[in-house]
C-alpha positions as CSV (number, residue, x, y, z in Angstrom):
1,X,-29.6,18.5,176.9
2,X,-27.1,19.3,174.2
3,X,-28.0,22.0,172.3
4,X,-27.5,21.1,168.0
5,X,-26.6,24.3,165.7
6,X,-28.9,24.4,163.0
7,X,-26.8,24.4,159.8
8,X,-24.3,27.3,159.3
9,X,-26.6,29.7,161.4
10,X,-26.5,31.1,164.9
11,X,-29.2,29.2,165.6
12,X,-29.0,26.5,168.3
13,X,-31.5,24.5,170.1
14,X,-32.3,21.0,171.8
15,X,-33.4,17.9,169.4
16,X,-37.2,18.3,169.3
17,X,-38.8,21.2,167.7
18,X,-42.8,22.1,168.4
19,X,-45.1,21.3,165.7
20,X,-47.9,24.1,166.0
21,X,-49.7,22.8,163.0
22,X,-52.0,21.5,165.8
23,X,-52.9,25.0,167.0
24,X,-56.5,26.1,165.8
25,X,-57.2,22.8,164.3
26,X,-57.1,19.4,166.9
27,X,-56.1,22.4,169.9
28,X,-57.8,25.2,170.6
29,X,-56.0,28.6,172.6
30,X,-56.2,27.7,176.2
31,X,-55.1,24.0,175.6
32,X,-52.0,25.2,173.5
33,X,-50.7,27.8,175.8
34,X,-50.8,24.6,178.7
35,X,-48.7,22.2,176.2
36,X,-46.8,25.3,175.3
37,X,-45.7,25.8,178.1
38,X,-45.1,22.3,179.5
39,X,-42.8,22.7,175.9
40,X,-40.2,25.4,177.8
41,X,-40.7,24.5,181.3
42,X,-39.0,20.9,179.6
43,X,-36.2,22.9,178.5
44,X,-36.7,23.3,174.5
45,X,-37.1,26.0,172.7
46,X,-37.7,26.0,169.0
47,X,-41.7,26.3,167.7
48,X,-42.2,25.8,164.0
49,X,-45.2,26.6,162.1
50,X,-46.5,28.4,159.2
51,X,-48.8,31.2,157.8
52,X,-51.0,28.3,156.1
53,X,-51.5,26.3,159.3
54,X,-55.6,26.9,159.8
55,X,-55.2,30.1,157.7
56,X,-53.6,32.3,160.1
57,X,-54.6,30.9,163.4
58,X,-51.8,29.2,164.5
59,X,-49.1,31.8,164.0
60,X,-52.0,34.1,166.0
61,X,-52.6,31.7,168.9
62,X,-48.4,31.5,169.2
63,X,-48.5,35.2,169.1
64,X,-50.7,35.4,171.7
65,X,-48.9,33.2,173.7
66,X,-46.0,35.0,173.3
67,X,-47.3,38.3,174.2
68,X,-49.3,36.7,177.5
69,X,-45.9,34.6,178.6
70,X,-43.4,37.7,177.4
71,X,-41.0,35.2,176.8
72,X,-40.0,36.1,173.1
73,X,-36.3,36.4,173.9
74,X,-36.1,32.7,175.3
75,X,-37.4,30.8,172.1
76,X,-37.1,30.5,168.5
77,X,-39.9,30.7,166.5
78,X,-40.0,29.3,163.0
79,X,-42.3,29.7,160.2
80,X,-43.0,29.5,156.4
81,X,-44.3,31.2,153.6
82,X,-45.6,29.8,150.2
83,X,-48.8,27.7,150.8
84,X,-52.0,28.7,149.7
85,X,-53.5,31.3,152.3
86,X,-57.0,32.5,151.9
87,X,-57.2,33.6,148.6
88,X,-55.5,31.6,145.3
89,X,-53.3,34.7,144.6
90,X,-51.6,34.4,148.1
91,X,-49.4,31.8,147.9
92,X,-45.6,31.0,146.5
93,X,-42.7,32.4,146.5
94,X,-42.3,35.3,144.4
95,X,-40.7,38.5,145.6
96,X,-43.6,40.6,146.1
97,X,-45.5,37.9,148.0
98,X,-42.9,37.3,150.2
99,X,-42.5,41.3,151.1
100,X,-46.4,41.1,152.2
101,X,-46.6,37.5,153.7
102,X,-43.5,38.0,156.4
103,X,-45.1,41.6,157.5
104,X,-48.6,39.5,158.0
105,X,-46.8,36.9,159.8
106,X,-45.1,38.8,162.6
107,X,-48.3,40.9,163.2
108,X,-49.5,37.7,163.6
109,X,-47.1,36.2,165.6
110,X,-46.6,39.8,167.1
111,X,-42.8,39.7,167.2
112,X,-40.3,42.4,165.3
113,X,-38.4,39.1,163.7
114,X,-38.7,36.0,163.1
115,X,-35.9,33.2,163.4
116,X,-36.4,31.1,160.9
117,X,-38.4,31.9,158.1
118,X,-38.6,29.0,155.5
119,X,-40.5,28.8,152.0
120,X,-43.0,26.2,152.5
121,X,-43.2,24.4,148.9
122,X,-41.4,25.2,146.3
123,X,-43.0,27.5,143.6
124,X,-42.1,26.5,139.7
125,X,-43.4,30.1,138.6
126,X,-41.0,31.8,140.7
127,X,-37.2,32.0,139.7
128,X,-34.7,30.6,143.3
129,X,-32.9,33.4,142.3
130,X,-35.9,35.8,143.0
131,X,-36.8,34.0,146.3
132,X,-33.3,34.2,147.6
133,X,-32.6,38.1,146.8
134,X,-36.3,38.9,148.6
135,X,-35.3,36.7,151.4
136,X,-31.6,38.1,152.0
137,X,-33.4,41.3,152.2
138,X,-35.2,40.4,154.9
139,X,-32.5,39.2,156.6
140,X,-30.7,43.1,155.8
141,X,-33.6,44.3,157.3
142,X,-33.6,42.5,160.5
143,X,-37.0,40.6,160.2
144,X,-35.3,37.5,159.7
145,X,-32.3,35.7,161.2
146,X,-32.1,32.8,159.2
147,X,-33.9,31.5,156.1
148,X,-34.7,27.6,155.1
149,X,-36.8,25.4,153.1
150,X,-39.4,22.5,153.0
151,X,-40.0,19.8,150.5
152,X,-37.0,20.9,148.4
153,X,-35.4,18.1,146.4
154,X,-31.1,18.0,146.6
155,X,-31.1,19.7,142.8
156,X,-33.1,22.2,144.1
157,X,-30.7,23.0,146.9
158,X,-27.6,22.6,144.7
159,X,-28.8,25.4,142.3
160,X,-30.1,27.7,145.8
161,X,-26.6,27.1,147.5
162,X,-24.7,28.0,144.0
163,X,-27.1,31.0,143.4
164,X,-26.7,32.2,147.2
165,X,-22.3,31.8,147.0
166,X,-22.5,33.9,143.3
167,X,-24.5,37.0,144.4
168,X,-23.4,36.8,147.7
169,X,-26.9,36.2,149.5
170,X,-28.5,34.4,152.4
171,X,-28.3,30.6,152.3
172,X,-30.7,28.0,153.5
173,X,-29.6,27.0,156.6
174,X,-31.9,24.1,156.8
175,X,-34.4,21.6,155.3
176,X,-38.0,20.4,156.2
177,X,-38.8,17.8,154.9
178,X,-40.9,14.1,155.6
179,X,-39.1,12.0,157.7
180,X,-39.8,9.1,159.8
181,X,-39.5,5.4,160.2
182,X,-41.8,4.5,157.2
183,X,-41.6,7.3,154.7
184,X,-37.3,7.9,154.4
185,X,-37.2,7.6,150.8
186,X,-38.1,11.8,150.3
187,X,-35.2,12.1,152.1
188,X,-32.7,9.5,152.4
189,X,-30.2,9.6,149.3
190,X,-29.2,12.8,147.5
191,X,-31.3,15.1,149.8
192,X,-29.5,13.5,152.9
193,X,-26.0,13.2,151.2
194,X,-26.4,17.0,150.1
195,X,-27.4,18.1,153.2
196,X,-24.6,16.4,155.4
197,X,-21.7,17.7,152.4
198,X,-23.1,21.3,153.0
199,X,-23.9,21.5,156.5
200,X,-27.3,22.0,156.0
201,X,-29.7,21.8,159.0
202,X,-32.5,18.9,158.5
203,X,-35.9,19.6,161.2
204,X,-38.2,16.8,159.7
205,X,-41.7,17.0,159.7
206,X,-44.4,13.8,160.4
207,X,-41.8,12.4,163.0
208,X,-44.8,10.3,164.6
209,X,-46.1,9.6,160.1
210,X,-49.4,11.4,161.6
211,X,-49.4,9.4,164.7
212,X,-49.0,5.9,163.2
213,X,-45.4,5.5,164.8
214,X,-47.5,6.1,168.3
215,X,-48.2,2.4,167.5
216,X,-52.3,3.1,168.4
217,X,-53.5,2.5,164.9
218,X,-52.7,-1.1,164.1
219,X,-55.8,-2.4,162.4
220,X,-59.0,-0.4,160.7
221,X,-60.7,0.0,163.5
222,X,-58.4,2.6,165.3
223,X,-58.9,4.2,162.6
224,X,-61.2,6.4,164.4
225,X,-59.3,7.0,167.8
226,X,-58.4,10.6,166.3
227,X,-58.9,13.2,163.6
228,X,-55.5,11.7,162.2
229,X,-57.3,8.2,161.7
230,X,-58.2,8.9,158.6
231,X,-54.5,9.0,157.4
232,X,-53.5,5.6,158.5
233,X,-54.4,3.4,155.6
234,X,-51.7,4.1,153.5
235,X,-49.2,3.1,156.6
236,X,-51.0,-0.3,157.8
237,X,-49.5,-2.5,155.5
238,X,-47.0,-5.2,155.7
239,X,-43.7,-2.4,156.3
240,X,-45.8,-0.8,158.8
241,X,-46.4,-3.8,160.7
242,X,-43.2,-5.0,160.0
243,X,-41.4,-1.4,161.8
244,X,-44.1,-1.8,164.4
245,X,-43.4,-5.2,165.2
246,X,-39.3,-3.4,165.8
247,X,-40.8,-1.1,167.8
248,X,-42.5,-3.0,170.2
249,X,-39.3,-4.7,170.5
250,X,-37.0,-1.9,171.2
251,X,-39.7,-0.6,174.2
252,X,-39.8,-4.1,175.6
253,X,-36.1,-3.4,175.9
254,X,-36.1,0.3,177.1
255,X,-39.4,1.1,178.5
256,X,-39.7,3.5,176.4
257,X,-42.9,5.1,173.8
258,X,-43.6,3.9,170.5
259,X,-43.4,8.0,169.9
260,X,-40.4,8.2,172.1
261,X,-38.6,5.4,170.2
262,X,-39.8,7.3,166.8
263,X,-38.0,10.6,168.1
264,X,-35.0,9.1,169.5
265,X,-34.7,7.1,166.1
266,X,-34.8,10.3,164.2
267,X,-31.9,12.1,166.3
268,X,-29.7,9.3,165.7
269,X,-29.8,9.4,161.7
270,X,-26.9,11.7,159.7
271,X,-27.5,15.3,159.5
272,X,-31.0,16.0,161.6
273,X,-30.6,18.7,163.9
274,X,-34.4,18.0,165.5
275,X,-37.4,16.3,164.9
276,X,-41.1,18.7,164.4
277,X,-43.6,16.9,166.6
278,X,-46.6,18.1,167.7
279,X,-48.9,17.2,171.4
280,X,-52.2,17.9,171.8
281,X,-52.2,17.3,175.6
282,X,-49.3,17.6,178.5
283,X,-49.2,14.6,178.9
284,X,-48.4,13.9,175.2
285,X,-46.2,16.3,175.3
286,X,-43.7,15.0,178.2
287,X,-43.4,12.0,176.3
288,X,-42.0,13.9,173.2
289,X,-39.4,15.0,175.8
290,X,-38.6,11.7,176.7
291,X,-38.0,11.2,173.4
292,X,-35.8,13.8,172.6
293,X,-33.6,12.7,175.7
294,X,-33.6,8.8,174.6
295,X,-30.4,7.7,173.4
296,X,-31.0,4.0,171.6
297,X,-28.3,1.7,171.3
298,X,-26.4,1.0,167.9
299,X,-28.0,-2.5,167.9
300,X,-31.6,-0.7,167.8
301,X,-31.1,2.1,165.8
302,X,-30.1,-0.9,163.8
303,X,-32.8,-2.8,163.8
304,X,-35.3,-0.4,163.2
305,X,-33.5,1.1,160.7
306,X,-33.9,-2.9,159.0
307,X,-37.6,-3.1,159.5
308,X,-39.1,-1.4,157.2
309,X,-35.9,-2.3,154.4
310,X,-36.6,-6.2,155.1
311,X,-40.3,-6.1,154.7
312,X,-40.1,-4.4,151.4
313,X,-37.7,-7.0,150.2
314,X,-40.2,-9.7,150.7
């Protein structure tokens, strides 16, 4: 697999990044350690999660499957800082709580640094300036190799990349943010445009919109295949069907995963470096490698692309 470069950074890695927001919620310890590694022995990489992902437990399960594997220096392991961890007062972005959040993360994740450490949310009491000088001093002080955001909006990154050029600090390399099939319009536009102009790394999140794009919740009474079911309401309606309907169309054609046709989709769209998806099961997991190896014609990425723009027209 070709390796993408992840904005501006040294960072490079293969087009599907690990989702551990599954770990200590829908996958316990033993089960992630077998899709984690069925993840490497694949040939990827890069792991995202976050200190908020079941309050601490996922960065801790990935730290322990770091320490049991000793394979730290053959991945990348992302994470973020900002959402609300146990207590109201530990959350944002403000200098001080980033300090003691990234020193609780890689005891967690028990790791000297960690290589991509994104702000989460972004945090209206706290100054980007302030954000950006505690982050470039993390990256001074060799806990952090690159830094990035989530759910930041393109005015929010053209103030960040103008604050980093005039003091002369870190940049975001990258952006998280929700991206898939049905829910582009976060992204698509100024937040896409900026991030192309800028060379600006996009790793979006919801690849699978919660396991919708899987194509196994098409009516109600799916819903309850999953602990995801209960999400799928807002996606069962007539664009859903409509993108589905694509779908189906483009595996008759290729053989291919609604999931695998969802990731491959994803790769093929301006200025994503890799898609975050998560598998709860080996199995699951493979096919997420398929994906990220699928290469769709112009006509489909086309079509799919239409799907979901033609039924909202209607």
């Amino acid at each position: 697999m070709t390796q993408r470069r992840l904005g501006r950074s040294e960072l490079s890695f293969e087009p599907l990044v690990f989702g551990g927001n599954v770990f200590g919620w829908t996958i316990e310890e033993a089960d992630a350690f077998r899709v984690l590694d069925a993840f490497v022995d694949e040939g990827f990489t890069a792991i995202d999660t976050s200190n908020s992902y079941g309050k601490g437990k996922s960065e801790t399960i990935l730290g322990n499957w770091l320490k049991a594997r000793g394979n730290r220096d053959k991945v990348l392991v992302f994470t973020k800082v900002g959402s609300e961890m146990l207590v109201p007062e530990d959350k944002g972005l403000s200098a001080a709580y980033i300090a003691r959040a990234v020193d609780e993360s890689l005891k967690r994740l028990q790791t000297d640094h960690i290589d991509l450490y994104q702000s989460h949310w972004p945090d209206p009491n706290t100054p980007q300036a302030e954000t950006l000088e505690a982050f470039d001093r993390l990256v001074k002080a060799g806990k952090v190799r690159t830094i990035g955001s989530s759910n930041h909006t393109a005015e929010m990154h053209e103030e960040a990349e103008r604050i980093s050029a005039e003091k002369g600090l870190a940049r975001y390399e990258s952006e998280q943010p929700e991206y898939n099939l049905y829910a582009r319009e976060r992204f698509e536009g100024p937040l896409q445009q900026f991030c192309v102009a800028h060379e600006i790394g996009v790793i979006p999140y919801f690849s699978l919109a919660a396991g919708f794009l899987t194509g196994k919740y098409r009516s109600e009474a799916d819903f309850g295949k999953s602990p995801r079911g209960a999400r799928m309401g807002r996606y069962l309606d007539a664009r859903g069907l409509a993108i589905l309907a694509a779908m189906d169309k483009v595996a008759a054609e290729t053989g291919a995963s609604l999931a695998e046709i969802a990731l491959a989709w994803l790769n093929a769209q301006p200025g994503v470096t890799a898609p975050i998806a998560s598998a709860t099961s080996v199995e699951q997991l493979q096919s997420l490698a398929r994906g990220a190896r699928l290469t769709l014609s112009a006509e489909q990425v086309q079509a799919l692309t239409d799907a979901g723009k033609q039924a909202e027209a209607v």
